[in-house]
C-alpha positions in Angstrom: 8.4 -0.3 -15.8 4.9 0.3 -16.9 2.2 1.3 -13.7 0.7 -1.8 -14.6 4.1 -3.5 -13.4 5.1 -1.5 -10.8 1.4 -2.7 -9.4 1.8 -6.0 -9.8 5.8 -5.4 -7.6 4.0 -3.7 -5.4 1.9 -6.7 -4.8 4.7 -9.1 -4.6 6.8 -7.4 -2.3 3.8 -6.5 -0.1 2.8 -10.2 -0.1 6.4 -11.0 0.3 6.5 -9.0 3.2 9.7 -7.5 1.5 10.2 -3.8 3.1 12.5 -2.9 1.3 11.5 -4.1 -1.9 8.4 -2.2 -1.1 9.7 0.8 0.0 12.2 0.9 -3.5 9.1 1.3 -5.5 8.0 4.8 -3.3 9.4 8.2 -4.2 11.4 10.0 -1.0 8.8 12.7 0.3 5.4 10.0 -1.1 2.1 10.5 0.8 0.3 7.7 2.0 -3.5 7.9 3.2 -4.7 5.3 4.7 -8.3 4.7 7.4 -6.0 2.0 9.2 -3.9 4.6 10.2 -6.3 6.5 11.4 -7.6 4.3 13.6 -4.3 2.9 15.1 -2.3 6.4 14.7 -5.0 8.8 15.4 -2.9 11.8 15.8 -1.8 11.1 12.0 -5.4 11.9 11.0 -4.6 9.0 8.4 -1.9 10.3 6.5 1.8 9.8 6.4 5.1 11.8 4.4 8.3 10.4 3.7 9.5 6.7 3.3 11.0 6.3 6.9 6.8 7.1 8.2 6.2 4.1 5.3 9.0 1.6 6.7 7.4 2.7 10.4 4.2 1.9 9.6 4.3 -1.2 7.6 7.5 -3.0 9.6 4.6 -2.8 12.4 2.0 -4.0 10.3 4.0 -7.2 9.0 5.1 -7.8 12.7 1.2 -8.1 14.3 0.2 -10.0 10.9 2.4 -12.2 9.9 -0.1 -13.6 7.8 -1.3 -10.8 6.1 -2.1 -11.1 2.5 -3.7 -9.2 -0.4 -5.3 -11.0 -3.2 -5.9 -8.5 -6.5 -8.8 -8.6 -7.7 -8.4 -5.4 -10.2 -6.2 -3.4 -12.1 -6.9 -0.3 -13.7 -3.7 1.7 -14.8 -3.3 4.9 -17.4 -0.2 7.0 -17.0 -0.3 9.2 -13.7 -2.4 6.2 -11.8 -3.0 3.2 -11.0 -6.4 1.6 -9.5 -6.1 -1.4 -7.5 -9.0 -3.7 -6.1 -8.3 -6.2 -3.7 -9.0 -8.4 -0.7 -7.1 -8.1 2.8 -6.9 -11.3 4.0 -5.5 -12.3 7.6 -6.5 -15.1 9.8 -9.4 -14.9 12.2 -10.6 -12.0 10.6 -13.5 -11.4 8.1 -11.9 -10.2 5.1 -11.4 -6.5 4.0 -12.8 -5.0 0.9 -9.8 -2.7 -0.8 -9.5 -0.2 -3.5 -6.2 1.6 -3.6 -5.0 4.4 -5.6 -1.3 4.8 -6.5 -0.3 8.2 -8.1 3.3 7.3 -9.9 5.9 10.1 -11.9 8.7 9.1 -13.4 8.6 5.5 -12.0 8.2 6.1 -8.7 5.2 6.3 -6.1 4.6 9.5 -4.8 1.2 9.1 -3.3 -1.1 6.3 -2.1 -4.8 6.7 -0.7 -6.5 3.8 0.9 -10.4 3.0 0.7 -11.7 0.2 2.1 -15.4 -1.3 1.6 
């Protein structure tokens, strides 16, 4: 798979709310940054190791928002990276302004920082 694609399954399967298909895309030991987690895990300072702290973190996140949703508004992918605008959508709440970086090698996510707007 390109970045590009493994983007646009990343998207799916986060839409989706498919954890596992989600978590297939990360490498083992990938780093994810993230403000959210900062705020609701403050003793993470924001970032999170392995893909057990990923399937923690996001099986929480689809269990309070059921409804949670990210539309892409960007893509911008080369071959260590890729950049990805979108909106966090979830009912009853404004929604969230989202840039995302994804750094991939050899097919496989091994870091992910978060920037919201």
């Amino acid at each position: 798979m390109t970045n590009e694609e493994i983007a646009i399954k990343w998207f799916e399967a986060f839409n989706e709310h498919h954890l596992e298909n989600l978590l297939s895309l990360y490498h083992e030991n990938a780093k994810h940054f993230s403000p959210k987690l900062k705020i609701r895990l403050p003793e993470t300072n924001g970032l999170i190791i392995g893909k057990n702290a990923l399937r923690t973190w996001w099986e929480d996140a689809f269990l309070r928002l059921p409804n949670l949703h990210y539309a892409i508004t960007s893509l911008t992918a080369n071959n260590q990276r890729v950049f990805m605008e979108y909106i966090r959508q979830v009912p009853n709440e404004d929604d969230m302004l989202v840039a995302e970086v994804l750094e991939i090698e050899n097919g496989k996510i091994i870091a992910s920082r978060v920037y919201h707007g």
